[in-house]
N, C-alpha and C positions, 0 to 999 in steps of 0.2 A: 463653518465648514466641518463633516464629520469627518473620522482619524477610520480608516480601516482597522476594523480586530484582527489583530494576528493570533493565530492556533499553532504554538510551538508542536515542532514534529522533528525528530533526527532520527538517520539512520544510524545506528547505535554498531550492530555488527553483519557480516555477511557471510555466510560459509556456503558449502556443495550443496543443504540441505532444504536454505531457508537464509532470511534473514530478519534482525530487530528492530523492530521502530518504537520508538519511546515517544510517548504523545504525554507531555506534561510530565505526571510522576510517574505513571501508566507502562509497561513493555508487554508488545504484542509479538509474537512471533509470528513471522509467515511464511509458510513452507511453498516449497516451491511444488511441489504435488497436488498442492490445491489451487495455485497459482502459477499454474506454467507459462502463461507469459513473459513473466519475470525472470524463468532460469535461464536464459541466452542473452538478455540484457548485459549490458555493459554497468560496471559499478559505478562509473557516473551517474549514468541514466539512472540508476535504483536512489543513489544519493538525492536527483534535484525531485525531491518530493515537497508539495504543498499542500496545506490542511486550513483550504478557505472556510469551511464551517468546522465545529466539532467532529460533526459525525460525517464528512466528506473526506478523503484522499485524492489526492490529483498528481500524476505524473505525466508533466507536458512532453517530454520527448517521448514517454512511449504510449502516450495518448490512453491510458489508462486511468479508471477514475473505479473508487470505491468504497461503499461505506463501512466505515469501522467496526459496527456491526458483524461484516460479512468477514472479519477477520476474528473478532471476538468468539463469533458465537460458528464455527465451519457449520456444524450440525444443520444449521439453519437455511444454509443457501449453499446448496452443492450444485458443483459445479458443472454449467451443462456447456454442450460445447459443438456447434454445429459447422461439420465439413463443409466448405464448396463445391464436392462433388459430389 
């Protein structure tokens, strides 16, 4: 029988601005201007974050998922964002 890997990941802090995830030794900051989703969540919902691969983030109640990457590096993946209407 194989052992699921687990990929330590904690929300470390949260303010107005942004908040920290510390993935191993690692702290990433993530603002919430690049990440507006994020800024009307509830600090639960930011807390129950899971990190199935290295380079994946998952947070099941706000159904959001992303790779570390796109937090590492903003420059690289900006954010697009298309209306309903």
């Amino acid at each position: 029988m194989s052992k699921a890997r687990i990929f330590k990941i904690k929300v470390t802090n949260v303010s107005k601005h942004g908040f920290w995830l510390l993935l191993g030794d690692e702290e990433l900051f993530v603002p919430f201007s690049e990440f507006p989703w994020f800024k009307h969540a509830p600090v639960a919902k930011l807390l129950n974050v899971e990190r199935p691969q290295p380079h994946h983030l998952h947070w099941p109640d706000l159904d959001v998922d992303l790779a570390v990457d796109s937090i590492r590096h903003l420059e690289q993946f900006p954010l697009v964002f298309h209306s309903g209407s």
